[in-house]
C-alpha positions in Angstrom: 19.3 75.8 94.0 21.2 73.7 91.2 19.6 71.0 89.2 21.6 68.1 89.4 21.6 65.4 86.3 21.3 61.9 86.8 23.6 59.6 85.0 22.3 57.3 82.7 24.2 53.9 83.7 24.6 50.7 81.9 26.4 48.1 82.8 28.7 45.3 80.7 31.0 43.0 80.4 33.4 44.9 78.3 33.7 47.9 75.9 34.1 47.9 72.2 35.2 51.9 70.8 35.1 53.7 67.2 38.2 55.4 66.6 37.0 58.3 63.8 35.0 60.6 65.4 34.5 58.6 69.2 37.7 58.9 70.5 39.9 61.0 67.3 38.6 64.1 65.5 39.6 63.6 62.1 36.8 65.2 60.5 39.1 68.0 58.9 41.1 65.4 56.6 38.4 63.2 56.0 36.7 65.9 54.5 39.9 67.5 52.3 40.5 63.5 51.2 37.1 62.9 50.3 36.1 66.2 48.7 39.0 65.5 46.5 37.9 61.9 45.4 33.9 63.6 44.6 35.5 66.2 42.3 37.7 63.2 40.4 34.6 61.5 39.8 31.7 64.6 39.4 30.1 64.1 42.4 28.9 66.6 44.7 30.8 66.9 47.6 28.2 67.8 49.9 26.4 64.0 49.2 29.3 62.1 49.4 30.2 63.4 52.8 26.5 61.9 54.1 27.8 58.7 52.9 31.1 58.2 53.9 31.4 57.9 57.9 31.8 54.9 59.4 32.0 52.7 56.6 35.2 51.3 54.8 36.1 53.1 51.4 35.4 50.7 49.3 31.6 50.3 50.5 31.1 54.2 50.1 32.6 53.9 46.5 29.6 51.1 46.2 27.5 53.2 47.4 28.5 56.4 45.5 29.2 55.1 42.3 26.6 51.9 41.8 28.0 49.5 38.8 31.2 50.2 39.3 33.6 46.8 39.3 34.1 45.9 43.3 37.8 45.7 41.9 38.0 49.2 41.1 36.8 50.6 44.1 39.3 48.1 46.3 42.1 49.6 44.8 40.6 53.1 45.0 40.1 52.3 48.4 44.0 51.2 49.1 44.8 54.6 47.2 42.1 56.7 49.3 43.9 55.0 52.6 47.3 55.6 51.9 46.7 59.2 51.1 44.8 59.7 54.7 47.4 57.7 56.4 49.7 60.7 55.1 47.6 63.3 56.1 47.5 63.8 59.9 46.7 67.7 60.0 44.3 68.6 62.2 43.9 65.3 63.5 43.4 65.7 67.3 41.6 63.5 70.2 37.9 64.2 70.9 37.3 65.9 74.2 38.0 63.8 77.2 39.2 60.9 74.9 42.6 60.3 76.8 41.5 60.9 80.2 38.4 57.6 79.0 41.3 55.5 77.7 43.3 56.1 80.8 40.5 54.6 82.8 40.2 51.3 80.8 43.2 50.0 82.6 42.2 46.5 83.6 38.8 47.0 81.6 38.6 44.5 78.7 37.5 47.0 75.7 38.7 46.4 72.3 39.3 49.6 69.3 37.2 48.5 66.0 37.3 50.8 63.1 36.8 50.9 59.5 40.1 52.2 59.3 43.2 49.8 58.3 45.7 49.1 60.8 48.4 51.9 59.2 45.5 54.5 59.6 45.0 54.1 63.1 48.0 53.6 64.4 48.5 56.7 62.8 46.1 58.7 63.7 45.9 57.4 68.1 49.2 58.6 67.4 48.8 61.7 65.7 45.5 62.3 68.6 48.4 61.6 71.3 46.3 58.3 71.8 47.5 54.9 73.1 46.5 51.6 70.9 44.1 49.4 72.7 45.8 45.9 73.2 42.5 44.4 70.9 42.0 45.8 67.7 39.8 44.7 65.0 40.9 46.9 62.1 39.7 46.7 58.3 41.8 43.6 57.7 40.4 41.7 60.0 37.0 41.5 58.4 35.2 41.1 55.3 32.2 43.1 55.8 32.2 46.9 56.3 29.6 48.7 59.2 26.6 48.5 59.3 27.6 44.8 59.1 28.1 43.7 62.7 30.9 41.6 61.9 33.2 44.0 63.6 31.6 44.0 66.5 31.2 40.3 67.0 34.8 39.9 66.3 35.8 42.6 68.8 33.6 40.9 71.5 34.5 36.9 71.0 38.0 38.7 70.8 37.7 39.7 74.5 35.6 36.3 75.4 32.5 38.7 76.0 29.1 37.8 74.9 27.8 40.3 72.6 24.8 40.6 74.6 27.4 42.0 77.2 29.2 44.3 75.3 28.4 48.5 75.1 29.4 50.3 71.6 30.5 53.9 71.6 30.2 54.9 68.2 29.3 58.3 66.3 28.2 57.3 63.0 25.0 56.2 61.2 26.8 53.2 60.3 28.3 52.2 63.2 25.3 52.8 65.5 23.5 50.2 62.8 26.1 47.8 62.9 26.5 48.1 66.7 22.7 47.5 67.1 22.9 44.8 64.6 25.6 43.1 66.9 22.4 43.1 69.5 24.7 45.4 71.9 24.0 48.7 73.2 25.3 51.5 71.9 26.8 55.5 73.5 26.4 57.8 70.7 29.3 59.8 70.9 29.1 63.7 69.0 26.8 65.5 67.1 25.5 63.5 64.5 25.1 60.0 66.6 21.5 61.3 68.1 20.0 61.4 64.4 20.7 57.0 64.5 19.1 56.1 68.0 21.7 54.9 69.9 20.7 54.3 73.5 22.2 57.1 75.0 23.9 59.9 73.3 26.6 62.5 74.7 28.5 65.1 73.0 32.2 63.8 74.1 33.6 62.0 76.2 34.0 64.4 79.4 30.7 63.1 80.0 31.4 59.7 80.7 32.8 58.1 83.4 33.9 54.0 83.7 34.9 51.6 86.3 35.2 47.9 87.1 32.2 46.8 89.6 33.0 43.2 91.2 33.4 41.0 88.0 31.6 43.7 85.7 31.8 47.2 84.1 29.8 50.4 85.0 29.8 52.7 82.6 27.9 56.0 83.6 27.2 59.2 80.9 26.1 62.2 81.5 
């Protein structure tokens, strides 16, 4: 006889989504660009990479090189993005990302990321990934995850009360600033069950979404 697993299900008003390692694998050029920027500066690669998912450059350049002017690492930052907004090899969608977007038709969700608005576009694109209609991208905000101020954007965004709003996010980071936000969170991937999200699955094959009278059911697997 079979085991059969039961689905964790949460319910919500609507859903908020990383981009970088929830719904698109860029893990190959985030390491190439970053790797590149620790050996400019002496660092070892091996550290930085522990630092920098999930948050905006500039805050990881904080982080990585304390004392250096905020200036410096802004337009390191701009430097950092345009050179990953170039780079779109190996940039692919995580597993069952297109077939989870596809069923968000008529769901209220919004896409916010760390990423700039060039960056993302360019990599949905490069992932064969359509744009969510709400985006809150690193433009829009002037606080990098953990800060919540992402999130809360996203969700007043989509006229959601945070309280009502699930995260699926990968990163330390963003599982901190999705928390923060007082919303529950989907860790998505390998590294999201090391940041106690409320649930945790390794892609997202193993979730499955739809509208319930005036509400959201999200079930994961």
């Amino acid at each position: 006889m079979t085991a059969t697993t039961v689905p964790t299900v949460l319910t919500a008003r609507a859903l908020l989504l990383d981009m970088d390692g929830t719904l698109v694998d860029s893990e190959a050029v985030v390491e190439r660009c970053w790797r590149r920027w620790a050996e400019r500066h002496g660092l070892d690669g091996d550290e930085v990479m522990k630092v920098v998912h999930g948050r905006q450059g500039y805050a990881s350049m904080a982080l990585l090189l304390p004392g250096r002017p905020m200036e410096h690492n802004l337009a390191d930052n701009a430097r950092m993005l345009a050179e990953e907004t170039a780079d779109l090899d190996g940039v692919v969608a995580v597993p069952g990302a297109a077939e989870f977007l596809a069923s968000l038709r008529g769901v209220p969700h919004a896409l916010v990321t760390s990423a700039d608005g060039a960056l993302s576009t360019a990599r949905m694109a490069a992932a064969g990934l359509p744009l969510p209609d709400v985006r809150v991208t690193a433009e829009s905000v002037g606080a990098s995850k953990p800060d919540p101020e992402g999130f809360l954007k996203g969700a007043a965004a989509l006229g959601v009360p945070p309280e009502e709003c699930v995260v699926f996010e990968d990163s330390a980071a963003g599982i901190q600033a999705g928390r923060a936000a007082g919303m529950r969170v989907v860790g998505v991937g390998a590294r999201a069950g090391f940041h106690r999200p409320d649930v945790v699955v390794p892609d997202l094959t193993r979730v499955r979404v739809e509208r319930v009278g005036g509400g959201i059911r999200v079930a994961v697997r």
